[in-house]
PASEBA-1860 file (N, C-alpha, C; in nm, 3 decimals):
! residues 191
1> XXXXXXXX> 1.546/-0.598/-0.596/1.550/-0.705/-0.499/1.624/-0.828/-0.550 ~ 1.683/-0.812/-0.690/1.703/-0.988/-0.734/1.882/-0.912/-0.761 ~ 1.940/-0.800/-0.672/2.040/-0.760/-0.669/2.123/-0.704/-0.782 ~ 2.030/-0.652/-0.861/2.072/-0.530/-0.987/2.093/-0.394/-0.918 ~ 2.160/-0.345/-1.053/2.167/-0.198/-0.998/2.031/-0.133/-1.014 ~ 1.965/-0.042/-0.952/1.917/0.050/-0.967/1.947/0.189/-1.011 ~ 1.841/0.231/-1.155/1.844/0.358/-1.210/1.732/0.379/-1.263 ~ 1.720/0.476/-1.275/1.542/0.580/-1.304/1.545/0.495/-1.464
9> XXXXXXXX> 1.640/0.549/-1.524/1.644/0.491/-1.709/1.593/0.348/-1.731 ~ 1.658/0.283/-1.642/1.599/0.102/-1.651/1.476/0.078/-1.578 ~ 1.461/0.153/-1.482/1.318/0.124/-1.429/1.177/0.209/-1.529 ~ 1.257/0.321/-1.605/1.120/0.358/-1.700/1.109/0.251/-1.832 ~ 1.247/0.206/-1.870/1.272/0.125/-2.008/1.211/-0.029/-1.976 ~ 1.185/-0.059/-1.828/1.098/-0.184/-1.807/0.963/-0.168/-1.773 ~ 0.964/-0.030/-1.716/0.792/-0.030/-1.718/0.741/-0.013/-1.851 ~ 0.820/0.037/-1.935/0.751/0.042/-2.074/0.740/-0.111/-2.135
17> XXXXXXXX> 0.804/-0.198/-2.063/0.786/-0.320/-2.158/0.646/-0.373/-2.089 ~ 0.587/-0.307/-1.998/0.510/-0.354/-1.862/0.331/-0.313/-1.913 ~ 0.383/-0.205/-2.008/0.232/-0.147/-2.030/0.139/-0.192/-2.120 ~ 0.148/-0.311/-2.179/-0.012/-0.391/-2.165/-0.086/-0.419/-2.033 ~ 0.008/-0.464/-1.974/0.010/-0.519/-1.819/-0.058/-0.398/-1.747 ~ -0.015/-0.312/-1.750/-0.073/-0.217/-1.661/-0.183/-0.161/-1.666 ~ -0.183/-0.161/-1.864/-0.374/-0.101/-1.895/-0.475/-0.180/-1.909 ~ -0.411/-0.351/-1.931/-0.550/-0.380/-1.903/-0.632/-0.417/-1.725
25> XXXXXXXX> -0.508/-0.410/-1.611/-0.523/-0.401/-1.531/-0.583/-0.294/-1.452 ~ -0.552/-0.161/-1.508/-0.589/-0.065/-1.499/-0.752/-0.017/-1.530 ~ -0.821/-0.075/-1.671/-0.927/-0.099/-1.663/-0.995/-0.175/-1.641 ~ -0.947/-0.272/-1.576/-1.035/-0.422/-1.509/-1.036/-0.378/-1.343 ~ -0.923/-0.328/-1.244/-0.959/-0.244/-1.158/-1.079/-0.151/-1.114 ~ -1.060/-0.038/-1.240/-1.162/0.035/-1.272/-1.301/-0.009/-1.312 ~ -1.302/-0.088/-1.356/-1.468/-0.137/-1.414/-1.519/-0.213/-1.262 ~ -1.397/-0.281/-1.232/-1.468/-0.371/-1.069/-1.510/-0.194/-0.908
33> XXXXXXXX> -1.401/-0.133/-0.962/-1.437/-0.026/-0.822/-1.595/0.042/-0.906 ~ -1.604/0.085/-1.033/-1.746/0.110/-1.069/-1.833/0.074/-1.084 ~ -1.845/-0.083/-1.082/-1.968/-0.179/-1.065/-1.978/-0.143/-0.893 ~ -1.913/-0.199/-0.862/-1.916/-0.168/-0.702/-1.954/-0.045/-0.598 ~ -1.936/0.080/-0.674/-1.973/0.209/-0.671/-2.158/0.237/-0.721 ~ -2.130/0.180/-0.852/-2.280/0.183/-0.899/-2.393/0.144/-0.828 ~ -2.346/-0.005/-0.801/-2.446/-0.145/-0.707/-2.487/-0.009/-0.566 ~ -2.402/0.050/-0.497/-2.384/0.060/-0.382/-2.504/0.185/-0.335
41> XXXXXXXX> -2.496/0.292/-0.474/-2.577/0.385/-0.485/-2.697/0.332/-0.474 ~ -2.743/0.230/-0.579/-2.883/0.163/-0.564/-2.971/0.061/-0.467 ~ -2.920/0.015/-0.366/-2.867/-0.059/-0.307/-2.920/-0.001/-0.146 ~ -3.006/-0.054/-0.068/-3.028/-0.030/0.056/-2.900/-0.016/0.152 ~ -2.914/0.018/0.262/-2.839/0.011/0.377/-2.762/-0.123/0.400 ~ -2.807/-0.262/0.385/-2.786/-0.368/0.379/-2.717/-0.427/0.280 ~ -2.740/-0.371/0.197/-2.679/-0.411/0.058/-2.542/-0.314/0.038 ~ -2.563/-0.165/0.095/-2.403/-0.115/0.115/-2.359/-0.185/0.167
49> XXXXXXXX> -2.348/-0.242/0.268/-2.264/-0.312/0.421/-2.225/-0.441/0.369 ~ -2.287/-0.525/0.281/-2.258/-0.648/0.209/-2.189/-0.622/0.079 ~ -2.204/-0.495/-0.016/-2.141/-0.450/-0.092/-1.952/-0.383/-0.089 ~ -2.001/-0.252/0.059/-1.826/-0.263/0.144/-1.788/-0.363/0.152 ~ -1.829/-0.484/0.196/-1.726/-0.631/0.254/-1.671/-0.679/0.084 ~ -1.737/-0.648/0.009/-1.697/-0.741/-0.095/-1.589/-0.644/-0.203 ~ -1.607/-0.501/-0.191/-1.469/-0.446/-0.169/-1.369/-0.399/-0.121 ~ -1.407/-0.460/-0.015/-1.275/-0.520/0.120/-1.216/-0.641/0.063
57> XXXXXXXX> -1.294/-0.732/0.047/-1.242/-0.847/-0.011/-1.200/-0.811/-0.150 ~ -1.232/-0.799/-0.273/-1.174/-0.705/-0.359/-1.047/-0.650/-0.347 ~ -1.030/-0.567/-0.257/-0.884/-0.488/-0.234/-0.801/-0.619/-0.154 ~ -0.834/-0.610/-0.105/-0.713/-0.754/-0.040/-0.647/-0.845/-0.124 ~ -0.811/-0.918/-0.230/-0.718/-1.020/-0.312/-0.621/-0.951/-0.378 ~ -0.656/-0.854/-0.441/-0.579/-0.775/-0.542/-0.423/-0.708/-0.514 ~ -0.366/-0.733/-0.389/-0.279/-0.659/-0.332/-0.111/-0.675/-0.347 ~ -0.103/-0.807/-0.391/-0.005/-0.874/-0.480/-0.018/-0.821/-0.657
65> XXXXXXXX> -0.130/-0.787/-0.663/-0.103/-0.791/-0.828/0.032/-0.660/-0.915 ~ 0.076/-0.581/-0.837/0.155/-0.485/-0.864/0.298/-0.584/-0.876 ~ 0.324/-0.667/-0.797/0.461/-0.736/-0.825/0.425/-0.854/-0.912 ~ 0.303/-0.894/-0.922/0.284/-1.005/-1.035/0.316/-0.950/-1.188 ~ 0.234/-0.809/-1.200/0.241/-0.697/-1.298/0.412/-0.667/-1.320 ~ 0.502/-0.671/-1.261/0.654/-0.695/-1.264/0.687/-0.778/-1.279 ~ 0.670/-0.895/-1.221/0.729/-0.988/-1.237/0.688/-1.108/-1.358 ~ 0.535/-1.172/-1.376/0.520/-1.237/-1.492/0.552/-1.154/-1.625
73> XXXXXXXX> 0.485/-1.235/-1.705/0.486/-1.159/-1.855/0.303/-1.163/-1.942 ~ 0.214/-1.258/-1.906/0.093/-1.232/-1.900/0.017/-1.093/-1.843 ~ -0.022/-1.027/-1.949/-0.134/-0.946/-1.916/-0.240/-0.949/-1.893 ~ -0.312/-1.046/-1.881/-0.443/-1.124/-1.833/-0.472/-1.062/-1.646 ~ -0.555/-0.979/-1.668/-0.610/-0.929/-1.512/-0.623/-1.032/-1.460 ~ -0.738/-1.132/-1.485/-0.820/-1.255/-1.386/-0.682/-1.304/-1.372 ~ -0.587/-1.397/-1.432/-0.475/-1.462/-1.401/-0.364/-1.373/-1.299 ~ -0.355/-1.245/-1.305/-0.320/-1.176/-1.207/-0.392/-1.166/-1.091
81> XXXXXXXX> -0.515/-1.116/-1.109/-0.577/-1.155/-0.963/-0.611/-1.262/-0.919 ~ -0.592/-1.399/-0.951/-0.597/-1.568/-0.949/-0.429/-1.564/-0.858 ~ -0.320/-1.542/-0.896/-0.253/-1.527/-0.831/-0.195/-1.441/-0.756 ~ -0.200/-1.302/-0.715/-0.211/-1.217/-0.617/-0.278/-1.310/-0.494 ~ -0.418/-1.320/-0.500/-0.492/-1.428/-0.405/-0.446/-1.513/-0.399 ~ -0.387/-1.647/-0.475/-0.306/-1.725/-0.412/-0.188/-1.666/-0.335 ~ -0.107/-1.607/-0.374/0.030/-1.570/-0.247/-0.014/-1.494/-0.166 ~ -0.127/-1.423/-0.142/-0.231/-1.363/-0.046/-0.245/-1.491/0.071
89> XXXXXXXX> -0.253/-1.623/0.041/-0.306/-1.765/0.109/-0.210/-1.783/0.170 ~ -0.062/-1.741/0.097/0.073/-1.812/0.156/0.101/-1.683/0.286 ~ 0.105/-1.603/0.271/0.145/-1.506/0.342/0.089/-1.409/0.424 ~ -0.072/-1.381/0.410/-0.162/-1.321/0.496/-0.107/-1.279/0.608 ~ -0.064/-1.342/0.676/0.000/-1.325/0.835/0.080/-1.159/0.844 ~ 0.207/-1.215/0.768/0.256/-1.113/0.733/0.226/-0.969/0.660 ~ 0.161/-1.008/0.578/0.123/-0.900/0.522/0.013/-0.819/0.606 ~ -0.075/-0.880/0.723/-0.149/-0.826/0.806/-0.074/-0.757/0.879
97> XXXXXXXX> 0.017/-0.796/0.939/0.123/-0.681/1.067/0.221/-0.555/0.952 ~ 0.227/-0.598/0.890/0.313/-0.452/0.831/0.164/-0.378/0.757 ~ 0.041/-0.394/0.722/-0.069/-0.322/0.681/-0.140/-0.241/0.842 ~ -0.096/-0.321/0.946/-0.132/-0.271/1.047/0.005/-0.201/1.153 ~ 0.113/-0.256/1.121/0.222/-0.145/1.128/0.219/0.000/1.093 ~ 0.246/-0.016/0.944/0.208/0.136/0.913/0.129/0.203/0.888 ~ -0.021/0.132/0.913/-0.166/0.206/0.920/-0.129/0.256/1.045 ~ -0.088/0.239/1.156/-0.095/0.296/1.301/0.038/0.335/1.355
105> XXXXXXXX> 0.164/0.351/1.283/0.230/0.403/1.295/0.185/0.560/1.195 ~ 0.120/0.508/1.102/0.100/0.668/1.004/0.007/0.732/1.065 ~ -0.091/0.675/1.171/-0.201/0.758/1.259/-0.154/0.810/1.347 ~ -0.024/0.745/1.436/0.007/0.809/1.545/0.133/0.947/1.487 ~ 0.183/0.924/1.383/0.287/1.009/1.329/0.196/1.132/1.268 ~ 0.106/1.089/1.209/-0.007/1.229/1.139/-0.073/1.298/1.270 ~ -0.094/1.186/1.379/-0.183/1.302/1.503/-0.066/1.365/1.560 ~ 0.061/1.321/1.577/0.155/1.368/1.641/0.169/1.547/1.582
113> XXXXXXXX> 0.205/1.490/1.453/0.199/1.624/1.316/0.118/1.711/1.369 ~ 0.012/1.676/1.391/-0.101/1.782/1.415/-0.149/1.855/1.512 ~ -0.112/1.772/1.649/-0.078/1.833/1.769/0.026/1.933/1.751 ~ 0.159/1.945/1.701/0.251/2.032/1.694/0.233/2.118/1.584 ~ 0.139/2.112/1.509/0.044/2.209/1.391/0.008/2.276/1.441 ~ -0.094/2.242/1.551/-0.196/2.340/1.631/-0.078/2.402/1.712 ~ 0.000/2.358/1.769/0.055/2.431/1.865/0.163/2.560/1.811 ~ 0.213/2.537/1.671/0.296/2.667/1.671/0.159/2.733/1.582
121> XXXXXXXX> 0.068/2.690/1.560/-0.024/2.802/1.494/-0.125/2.907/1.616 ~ -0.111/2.815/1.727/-0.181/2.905/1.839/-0.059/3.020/1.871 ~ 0.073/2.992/1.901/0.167/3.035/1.864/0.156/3.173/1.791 ~ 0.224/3.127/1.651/0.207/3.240/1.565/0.091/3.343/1.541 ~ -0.023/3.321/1.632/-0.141/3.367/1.658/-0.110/3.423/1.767 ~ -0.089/3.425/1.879/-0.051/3.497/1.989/0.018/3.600/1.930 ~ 0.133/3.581/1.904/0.249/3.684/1.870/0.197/3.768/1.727 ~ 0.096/3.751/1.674/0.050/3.815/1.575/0.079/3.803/1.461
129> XXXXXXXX> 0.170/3.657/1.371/0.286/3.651/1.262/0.238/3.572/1.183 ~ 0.146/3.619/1.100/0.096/3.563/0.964/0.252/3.467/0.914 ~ 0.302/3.485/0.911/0.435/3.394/0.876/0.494/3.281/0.905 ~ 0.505/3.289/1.067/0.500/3.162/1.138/0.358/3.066/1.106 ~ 0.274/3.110/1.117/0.088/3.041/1.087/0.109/2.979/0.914 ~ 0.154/3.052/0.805/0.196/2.986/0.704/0.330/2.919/0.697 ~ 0.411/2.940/0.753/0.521/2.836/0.721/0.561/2.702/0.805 ~ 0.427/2.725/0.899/0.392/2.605/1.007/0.304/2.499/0.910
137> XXXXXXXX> 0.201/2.575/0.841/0.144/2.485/0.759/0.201/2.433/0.593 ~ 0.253/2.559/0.584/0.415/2.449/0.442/0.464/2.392/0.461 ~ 0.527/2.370/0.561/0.670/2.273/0.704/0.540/2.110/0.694 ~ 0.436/2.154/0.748/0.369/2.044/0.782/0.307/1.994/0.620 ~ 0.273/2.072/0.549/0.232/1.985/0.418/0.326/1.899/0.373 ~ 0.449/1.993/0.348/0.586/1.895/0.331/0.631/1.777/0.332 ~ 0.650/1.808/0.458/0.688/1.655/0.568/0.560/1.561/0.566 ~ 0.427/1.608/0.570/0.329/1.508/0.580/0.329/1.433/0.373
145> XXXXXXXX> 0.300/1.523/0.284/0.322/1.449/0.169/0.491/1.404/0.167 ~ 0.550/1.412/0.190/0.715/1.296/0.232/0.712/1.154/0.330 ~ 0.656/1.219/0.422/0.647/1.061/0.498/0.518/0.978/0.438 ~ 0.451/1.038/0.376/0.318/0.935/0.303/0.404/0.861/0.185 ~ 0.493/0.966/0.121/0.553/0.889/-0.026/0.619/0.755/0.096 ~ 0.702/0.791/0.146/0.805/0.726/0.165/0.743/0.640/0.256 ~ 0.620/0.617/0.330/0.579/0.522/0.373/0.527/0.405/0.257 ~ 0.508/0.475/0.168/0.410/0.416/0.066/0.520/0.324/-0.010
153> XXXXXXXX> 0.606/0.399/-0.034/0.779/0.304/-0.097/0.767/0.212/-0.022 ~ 0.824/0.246/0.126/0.846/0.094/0.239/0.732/-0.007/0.218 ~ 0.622/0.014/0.227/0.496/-0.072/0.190/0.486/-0.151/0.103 ~ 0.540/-0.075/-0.051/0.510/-0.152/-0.164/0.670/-0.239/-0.150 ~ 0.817/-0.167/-0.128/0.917/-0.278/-0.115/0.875/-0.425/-0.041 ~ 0.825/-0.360/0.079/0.803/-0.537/0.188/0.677/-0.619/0.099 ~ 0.617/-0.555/0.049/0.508/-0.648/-0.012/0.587/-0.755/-0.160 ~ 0.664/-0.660/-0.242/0.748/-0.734/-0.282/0.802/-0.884/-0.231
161> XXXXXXXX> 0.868/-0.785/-0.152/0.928/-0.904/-0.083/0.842/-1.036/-0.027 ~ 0.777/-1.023/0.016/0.670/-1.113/0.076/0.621/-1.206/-0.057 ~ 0.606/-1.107/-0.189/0.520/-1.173/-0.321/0.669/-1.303/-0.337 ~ 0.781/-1.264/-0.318/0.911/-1.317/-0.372/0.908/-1.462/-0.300 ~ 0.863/-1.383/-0.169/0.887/-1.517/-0.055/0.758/-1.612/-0.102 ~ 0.672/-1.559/-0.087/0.530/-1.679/-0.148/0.549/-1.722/-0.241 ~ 0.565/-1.664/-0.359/0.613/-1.704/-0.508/0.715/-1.835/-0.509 ~ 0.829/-1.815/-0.483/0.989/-1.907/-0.473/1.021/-1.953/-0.321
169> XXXXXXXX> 0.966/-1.905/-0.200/1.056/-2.000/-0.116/1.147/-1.867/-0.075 ~ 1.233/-1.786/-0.180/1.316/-1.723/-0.153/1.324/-1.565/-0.078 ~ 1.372/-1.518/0.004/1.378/-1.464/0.066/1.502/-1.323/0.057 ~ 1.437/-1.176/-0.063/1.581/-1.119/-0.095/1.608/-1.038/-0.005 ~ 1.744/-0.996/-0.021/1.845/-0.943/0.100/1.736/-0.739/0.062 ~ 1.771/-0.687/0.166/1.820/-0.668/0.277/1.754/-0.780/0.427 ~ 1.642/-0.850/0.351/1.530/-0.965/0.428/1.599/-1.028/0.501 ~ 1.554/-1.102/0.594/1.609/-1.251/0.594/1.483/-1.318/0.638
177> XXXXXXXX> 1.501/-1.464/0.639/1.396/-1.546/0.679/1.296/-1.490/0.844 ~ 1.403/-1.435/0.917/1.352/-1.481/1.078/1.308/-1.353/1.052 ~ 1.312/-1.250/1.018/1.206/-1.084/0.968/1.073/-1.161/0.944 ~ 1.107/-1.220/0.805/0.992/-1.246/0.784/0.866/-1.340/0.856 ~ 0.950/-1.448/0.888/0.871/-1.566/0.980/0.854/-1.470/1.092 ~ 0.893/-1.370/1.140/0.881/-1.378/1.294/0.704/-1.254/1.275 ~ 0.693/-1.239/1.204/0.579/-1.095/1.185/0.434/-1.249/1.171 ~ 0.497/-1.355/1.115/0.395/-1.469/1.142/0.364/-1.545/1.275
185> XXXXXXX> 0.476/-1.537/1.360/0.499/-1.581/1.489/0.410/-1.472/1.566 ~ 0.418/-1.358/1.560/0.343/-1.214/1.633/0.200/-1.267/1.625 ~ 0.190/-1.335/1.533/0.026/-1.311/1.520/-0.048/-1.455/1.548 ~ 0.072/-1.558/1.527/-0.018/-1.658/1.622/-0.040/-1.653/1.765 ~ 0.074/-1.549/1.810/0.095/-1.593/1.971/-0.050/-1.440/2.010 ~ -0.126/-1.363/1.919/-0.212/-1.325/1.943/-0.353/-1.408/1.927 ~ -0.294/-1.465/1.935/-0.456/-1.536/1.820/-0.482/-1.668/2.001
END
């Protein structure tokens, strides 16, 4: 995004400079989803439902910390999740319509999938063809683990972007400002 080239070699030769960063994040993640797991087991009906909200809240603050994890040079979790949640403050808006973009574009694209699953497998069931019935469901594993990666790419790029825009002001290309402002405009004129 800051208009380098891209290659597999430089992106493994910087994540390696990345991995303090990543393990102690990695087990500060982990220790918060297993306190949270633990509490939840012991924990009445009431105390799940107040326990879910607080790793709802949990996952949210935390949702910036993958481009903070790139971008600073501190390995300090709390200071990563201290600021993830701050540019979480600047940008919420946005980051709500593309989390609800492709949550419901990936529901209507997976039921779509699956309607036309069932249908050449009733299909290949009529006509009697063990073949068609398996290569309906390879075709569909396929394409369904492909559009998850590649939704999951688009997701983590715009969030970038968004961390860039909260972070600096700045706004990188293929972006521009009125993309971004306007996914904030959507949601006041709902509100």
């Amino acid at each position: 995004m800051n208009g380098q080239d891209v290659s597999i070699s430089r992106g493994l030769s910087f994540a390696g400079t990345k991995i303090p960063s990543i393990f102690l994040w990695s087990l500060f993640a982990g220790l918060i989803g297993y306190i949270i797991r633990s509490l939840e087991e012991k924990v009445g009906i009431f105390g799940q439902v107040i326990l879910g909200f607080i790793g709802i809240a949990w996952s949210v603050a935390s949702v910036f910390v993958v481009p903070f994890i790139i971008i600073e040079s501190s390995p300090n979790p709390f200071n990563l999740l201290r600021k993830s949640a701050g540019a979480l403050k600047k940008t919420w808006g946005e980051l709500l319509i593309v989390y609800v973009g492709i949550r419901s574009g990936s529901f209507v694209v997976v039921l779509s999938s699956l309607l036309i699953l069932a249908g050449v497998v009733v299909i290949g069931i009529q006509v009697h063809s063990a073949s068609i019935v398996i290569g309906a469901f390879a075709l569909w594993f396929i394409s369904i683990f492909t559009f998850a990666y590649l939704t999951n790419v688009a997701d983590h790029i715009y969030r970038c972007a968004l961390y860039l825009f909260a972070a600096n002001g700045k706004i990188p290309a293929p972006f521009d400002r009125v993309a971004i402002q306007s996914a904030w405009k959507m949601i006041n004129r709902k509100e």
